[in-house]
C-alpha positions in Angstrom: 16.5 6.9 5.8 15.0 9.0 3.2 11.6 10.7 3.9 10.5 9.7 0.6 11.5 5.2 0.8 10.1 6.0 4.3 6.9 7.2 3.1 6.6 4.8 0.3 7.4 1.7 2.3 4.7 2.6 5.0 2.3 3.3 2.2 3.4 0.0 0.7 3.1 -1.6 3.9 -0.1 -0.1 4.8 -1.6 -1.6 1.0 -0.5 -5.4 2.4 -2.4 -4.7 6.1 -5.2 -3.6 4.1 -5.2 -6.4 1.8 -5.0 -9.0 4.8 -8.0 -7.7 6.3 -10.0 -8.2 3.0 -8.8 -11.7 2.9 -10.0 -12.4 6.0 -13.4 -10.7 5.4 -13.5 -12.4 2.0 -12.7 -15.8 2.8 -15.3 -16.0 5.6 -18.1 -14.9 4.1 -17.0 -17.3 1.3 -16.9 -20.0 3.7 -20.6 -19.1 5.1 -22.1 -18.8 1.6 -20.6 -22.1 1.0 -22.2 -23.8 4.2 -25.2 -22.4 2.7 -25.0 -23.8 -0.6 -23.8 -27.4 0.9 -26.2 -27.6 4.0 -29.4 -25.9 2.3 -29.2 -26.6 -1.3 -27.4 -30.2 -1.0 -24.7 -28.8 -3.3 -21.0 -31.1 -3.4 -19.5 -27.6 -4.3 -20.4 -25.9 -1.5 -18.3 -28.6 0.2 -14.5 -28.5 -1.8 -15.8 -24.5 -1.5 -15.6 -24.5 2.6 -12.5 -26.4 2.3 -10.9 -24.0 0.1 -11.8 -21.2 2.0 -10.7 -22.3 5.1 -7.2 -23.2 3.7 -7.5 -19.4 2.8 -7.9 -18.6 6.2 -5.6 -20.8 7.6 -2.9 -19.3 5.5 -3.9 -15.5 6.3 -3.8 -16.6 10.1 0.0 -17.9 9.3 0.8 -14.4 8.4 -0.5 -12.6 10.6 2.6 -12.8 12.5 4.1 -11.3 9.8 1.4 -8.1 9.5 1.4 -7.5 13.2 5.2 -7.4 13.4 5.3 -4.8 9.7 7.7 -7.6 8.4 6.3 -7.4 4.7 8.1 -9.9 3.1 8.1 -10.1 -0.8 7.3 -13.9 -0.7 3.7 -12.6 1.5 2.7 -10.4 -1.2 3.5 -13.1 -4.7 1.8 -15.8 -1.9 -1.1 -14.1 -1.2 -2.1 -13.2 -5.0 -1.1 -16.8 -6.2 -3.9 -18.2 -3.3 -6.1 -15.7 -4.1 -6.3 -16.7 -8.2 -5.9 -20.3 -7.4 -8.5 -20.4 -4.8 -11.4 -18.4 -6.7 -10.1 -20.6 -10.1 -10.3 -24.1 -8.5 -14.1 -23.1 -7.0 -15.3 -22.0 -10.5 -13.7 -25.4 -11.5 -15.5 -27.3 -9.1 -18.9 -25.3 -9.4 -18.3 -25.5 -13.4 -18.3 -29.7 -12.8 -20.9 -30.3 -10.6 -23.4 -27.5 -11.5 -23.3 -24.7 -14.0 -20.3 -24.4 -16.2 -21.5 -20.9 -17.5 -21.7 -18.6 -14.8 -18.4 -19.1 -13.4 -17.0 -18.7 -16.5 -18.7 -16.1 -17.5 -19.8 -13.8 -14.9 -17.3 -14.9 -11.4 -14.4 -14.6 -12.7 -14.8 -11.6 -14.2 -16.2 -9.6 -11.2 -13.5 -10.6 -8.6 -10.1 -11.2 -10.5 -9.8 -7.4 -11.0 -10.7 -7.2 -7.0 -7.3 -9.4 -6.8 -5.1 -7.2 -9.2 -6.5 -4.0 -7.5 -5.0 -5.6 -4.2 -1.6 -6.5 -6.1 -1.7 -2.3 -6.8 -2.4 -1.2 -3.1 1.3 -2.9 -2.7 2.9 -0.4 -5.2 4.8 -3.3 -6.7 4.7 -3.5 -10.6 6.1 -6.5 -11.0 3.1 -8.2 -8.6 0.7 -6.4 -10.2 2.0 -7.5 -13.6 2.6 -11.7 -12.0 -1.2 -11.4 -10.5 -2.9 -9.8 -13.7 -1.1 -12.6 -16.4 -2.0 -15.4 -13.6 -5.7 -14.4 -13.7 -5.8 -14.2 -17.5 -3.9 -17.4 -17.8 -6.2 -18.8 -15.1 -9.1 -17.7 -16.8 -8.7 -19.4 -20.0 -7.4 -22.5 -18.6 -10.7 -22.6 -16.8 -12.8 -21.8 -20.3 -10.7 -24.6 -21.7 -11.8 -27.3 -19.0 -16.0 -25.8 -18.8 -16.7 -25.1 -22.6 -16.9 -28.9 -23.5 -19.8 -28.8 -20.6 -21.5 -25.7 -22.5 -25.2 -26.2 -23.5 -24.8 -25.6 -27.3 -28.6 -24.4 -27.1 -27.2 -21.5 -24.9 -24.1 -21.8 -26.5 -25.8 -20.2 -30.2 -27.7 -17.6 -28.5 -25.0 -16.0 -26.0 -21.9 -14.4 -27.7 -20.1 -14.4 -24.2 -20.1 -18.3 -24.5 -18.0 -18.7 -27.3 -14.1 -18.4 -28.0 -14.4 -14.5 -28.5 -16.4 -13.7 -25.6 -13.5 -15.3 -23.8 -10.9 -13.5 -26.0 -12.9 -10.0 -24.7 -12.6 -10.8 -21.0 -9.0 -11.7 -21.4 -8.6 -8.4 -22.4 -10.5 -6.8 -19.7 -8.9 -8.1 -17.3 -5.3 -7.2 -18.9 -6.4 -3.7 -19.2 -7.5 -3.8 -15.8 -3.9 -4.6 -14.8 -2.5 -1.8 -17.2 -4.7 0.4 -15.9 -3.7 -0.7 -12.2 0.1 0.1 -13.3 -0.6 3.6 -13.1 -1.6 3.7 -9.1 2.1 2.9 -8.0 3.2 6.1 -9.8 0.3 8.1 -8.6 1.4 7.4 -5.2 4.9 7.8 -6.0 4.5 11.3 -7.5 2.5 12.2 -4.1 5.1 11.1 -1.8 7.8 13.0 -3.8 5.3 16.4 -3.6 5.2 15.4 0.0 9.2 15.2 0.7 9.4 18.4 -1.8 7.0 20.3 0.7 9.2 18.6 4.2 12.5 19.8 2.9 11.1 23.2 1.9 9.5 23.7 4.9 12.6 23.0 6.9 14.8 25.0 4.8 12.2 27.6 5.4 12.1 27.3 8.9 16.1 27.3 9.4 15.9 30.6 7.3 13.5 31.7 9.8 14.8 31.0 12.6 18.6 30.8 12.1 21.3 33.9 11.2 21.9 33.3 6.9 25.8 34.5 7.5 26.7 32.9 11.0 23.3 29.9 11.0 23.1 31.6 14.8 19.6 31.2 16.0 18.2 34.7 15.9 15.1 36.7 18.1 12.3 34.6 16.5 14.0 31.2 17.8 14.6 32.5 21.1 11.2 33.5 21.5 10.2 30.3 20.1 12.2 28.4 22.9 11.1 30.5 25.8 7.4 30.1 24.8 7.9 26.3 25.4 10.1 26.9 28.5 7.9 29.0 30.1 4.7 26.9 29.3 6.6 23.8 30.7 7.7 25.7 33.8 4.6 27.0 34.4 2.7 23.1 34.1 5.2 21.4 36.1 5.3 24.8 39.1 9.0 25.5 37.8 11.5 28.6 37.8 13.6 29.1 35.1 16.5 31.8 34.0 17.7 33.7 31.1 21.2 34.9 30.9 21.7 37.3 28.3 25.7 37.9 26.9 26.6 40.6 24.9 29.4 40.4 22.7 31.6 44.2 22.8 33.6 44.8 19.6 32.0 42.4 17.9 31.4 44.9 14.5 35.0 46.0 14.9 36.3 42.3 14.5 33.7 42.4 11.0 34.9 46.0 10.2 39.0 45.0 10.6 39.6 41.4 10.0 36.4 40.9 7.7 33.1 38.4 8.1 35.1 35.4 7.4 36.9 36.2 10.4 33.8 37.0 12.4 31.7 33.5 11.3 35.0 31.9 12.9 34.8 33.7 16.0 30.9 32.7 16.9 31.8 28.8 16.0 34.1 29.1 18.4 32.2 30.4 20.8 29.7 27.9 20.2 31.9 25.2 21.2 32.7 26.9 24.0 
């Protein structure tokens, strides 16, 4: 495989383990704050709130199979970002009915939909990050459709975020936050490319090191480099070891008569031998 898909899958890979352990670190403090809010404060929300958090968790245990074995399935990733939208949606839905229909409106969704497309960009997929940022906008406004009839219009006159262009600004937000999030995948793509650049550059450097241009024999600086390790491994494991030395007579008369071509030949043939 190529250094570079090699590099980009692990990051990619790496992006969807790191996002699984959020989940799970998001999910059950979720779940405890909403204990909290139903055991303590006698709120119904807190309630559909546990609920929804532990089908959360139930679904990140499902794939942790998944994680632990590096399969990293493109249905995990479009999954995981629909229940991540849907979860914190239905919640601010639920809270907006029984309680408060500003604040989640207003204020939760806001600060932890972009937390949801920044995880869509640690999987350097565009297309997810472009799926999870027009789900949360479309999300979003659905869910100012279903709380604005519940707005106090008191509040409603006084705060700007509370009517249809406050809305109209945080849908915009969070679509530059996933244009902005577009960029990462190239970032990290540029990198890795720098990366294979500097691999195959270092081991065309190290072949013309180490290696004869005209013949690609291994010269003095390779043999040296090979009895270092031999003799350090001999010497660990209480061992004796040789070197047999060959000279090759005539071997600038064969160059001088019958040309380098002729003299290339005769090492490869010596090398099979």
């Amino acid at each position: 495989m190529d250094i570079y898909k090699a590099l980009l899958q692990n990051e990619a890979g790496r992006g969807e383990k790191i996002a699984w352990i959020f989940r799970w670190a998001l999910y059950s403090l979720a779940f405890f704050l909403a204990a909290i809010v139903y055991f303590f404060q006698d709120g119904i929300s807190g309630l559909f709130g546990m609920i929804l958090s532990l089908c959360a968790l139930l679904y990140n245990l499902i794939i942790t199979y998944f994680i632990r074995k590096k399969l990293y399935y493109g249905w995990i990733r479009y999954t995981s970002a629909t229940v991540d939208v849907m979860a914190l949606t239905l919640y601010n839905a639920i809270d907006t009915y029984f309680h408060t229909p500003l604040v989640p409106v207003t204020t939760a969704t806001i600060l932890v939909y972009p937390c949801i497309i920044f995880l869509a960009s640690l999987r350097l997929d565009r297309r997810l990050i472009i799926y999870s940022t027009l789900l949360t906008a479309i999300s979003m406004d659905i869910l100012y459709a279903f709380a604005s009839p519940y707005f106090d219009p008191v509040v409603t006159k006084e705060l700007s975020s509370c009517n249809i262009f406050g809305q109209a600004y945080r849908t915009i937000y969070i679509l530059l936050c996933g244009f902005l999030m577009l960029f990462i995948p190239g970032t990290v793509e540029r990198l890795l490319r720098n990366q294979r650049e500097i691999y195959e550059k270092s081991i065309s450097n190290y072949e013309l090191a180490h290696k004869d241009r005209l013949t690609g024999v291994g010269n003095r600086m390779l043999l040296e480099e090979h009895l270092e390790k031999i003799h350090e491994m001999a010497v660990t494991n209480n061992l004796k070891y040789s070197v047999i030395f060959i000279d090759l007579d005539g071997f600038k008369e064969i160059n001088d008569e019958y040309g380098m071509n002729w003299g290339i030949r005769f090492c490869a043939l010596l090398q099979k031998e």
